[in-house]
Structure formats: C-alpha cells, structure tokens
C-alpha positions as CSV (number, residue, x, y, z in Angstrom):
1,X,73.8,143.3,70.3
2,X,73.2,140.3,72.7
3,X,76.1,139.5,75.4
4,X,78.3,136.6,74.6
5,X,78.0,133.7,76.7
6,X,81.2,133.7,79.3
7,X,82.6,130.4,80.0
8,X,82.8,129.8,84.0
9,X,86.7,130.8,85.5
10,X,87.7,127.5,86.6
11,X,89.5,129.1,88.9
12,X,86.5,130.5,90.1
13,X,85.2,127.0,91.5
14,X,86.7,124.7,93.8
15,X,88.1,121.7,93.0
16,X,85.9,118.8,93.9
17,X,87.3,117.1,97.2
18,X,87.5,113.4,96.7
19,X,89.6,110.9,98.8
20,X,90.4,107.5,97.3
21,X,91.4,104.7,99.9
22,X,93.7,102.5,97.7
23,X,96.4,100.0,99.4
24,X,99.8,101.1,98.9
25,X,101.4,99.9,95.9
26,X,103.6,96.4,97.0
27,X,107.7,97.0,96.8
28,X,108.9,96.9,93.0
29,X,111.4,93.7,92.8
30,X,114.4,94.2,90.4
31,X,115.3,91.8,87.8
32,X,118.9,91.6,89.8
33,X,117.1,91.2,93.5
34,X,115.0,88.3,91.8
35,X,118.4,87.1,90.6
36,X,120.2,87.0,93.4
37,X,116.8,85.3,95.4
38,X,117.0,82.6,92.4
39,X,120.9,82.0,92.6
40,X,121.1,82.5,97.1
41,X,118.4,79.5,96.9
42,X,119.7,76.1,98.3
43,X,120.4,74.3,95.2
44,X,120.8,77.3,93.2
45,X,119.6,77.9,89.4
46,X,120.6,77.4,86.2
47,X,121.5,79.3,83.3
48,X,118.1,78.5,81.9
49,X,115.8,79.7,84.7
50,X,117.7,83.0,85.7
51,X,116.6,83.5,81.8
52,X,113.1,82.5,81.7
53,X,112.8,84.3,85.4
54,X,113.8,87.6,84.2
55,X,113.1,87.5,80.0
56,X,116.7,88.6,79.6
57,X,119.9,86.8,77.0
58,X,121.8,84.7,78.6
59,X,125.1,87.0,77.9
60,X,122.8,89.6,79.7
61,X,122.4,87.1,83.1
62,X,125.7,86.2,83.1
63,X,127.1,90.4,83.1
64,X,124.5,90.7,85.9
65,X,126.2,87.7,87.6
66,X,129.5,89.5,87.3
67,X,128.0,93.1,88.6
68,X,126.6,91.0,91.6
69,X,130.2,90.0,92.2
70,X,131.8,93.4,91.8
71,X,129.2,94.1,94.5
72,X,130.7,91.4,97.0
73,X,127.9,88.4,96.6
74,X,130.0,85.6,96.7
75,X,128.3,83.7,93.2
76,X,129.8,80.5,91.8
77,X,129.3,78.9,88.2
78,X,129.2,75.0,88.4
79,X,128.8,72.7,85.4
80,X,126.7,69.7,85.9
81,X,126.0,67.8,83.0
82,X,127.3,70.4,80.9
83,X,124.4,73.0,82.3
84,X,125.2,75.6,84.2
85,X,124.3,76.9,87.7
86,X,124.6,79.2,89.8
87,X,124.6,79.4,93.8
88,X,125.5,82.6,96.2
89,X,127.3,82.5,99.3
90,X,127.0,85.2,101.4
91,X,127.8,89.0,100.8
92,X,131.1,89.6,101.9
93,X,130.2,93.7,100.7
C-alpha cells in the first residue's frame, strides 16, 4: 500500500520575517472636532457648510452644537439674512 502524502506542519516552519516601513497613519479628525474648527473660525459658518462639511441633517449639526455646549464651548447662533451661523468663543470647560 503506498504512504499517503503528509501535508507540511505549519508549525513546523517559521514564519517568514518581513518588515514593512509604512508612515504612521495621520490623526483621525472627528465630525465634531471639524465642527468646532468650522464654527471657532473668524467669521464662523453657516448652517449650510457645517452640513456639506460633515454629510450630516441639519437637526443632526444643530444636536452637535448643543453637545458642544454642554461641553463648555461657548457657540452662538446668529441670523443674517435669515441664514444661520455659527461662531465659538472660547471653552470656558
């Protein structure tokens, strides 16, 4: 009767060593911290961009508004023109 072919133990055999030099993955921005960068700049943003910026409903940017103020940014609504915007003071947290 002829032997049956034995598969190798992969335990057997030693991984192969191989180092890959990659660059270290860049810091992961929020949707909030991109929020609160949009709404601390000078003139602020509106409704409309803090949307577009982050893909969310504007109920959805306006509760994140609100959690950024139970947080102790200092965020203020303004209507010019009947459009919205937003501008941050400082963190008073």
């Amino acid at each position: 009767m002829p032997s049956k072919k034995r598969k190798p133990d992969s335990q057997s055999e030693p991984a192969p060593q191989s180092v890959i030099d990659t660059p270290p993955l860049p810091e992961r921005k929020t949707k909030v911290a991109l929020l609160l960068e949009l709404v601390s700049r000078e003139r602020g943003a509106t409704l409309n961009e803090l949307t577009a910026a982050t893909g969310w409903l504007p109920h959805t940017v306006r509760a994140a508004i609100t959690g950024l103020r139970k947080r102790g940014h200092d965020v203020q609504r303004q209507l010019v023109d009947g459009i919205s915007s937003y501008t941050a003071g400082r963190h008073s947290g």
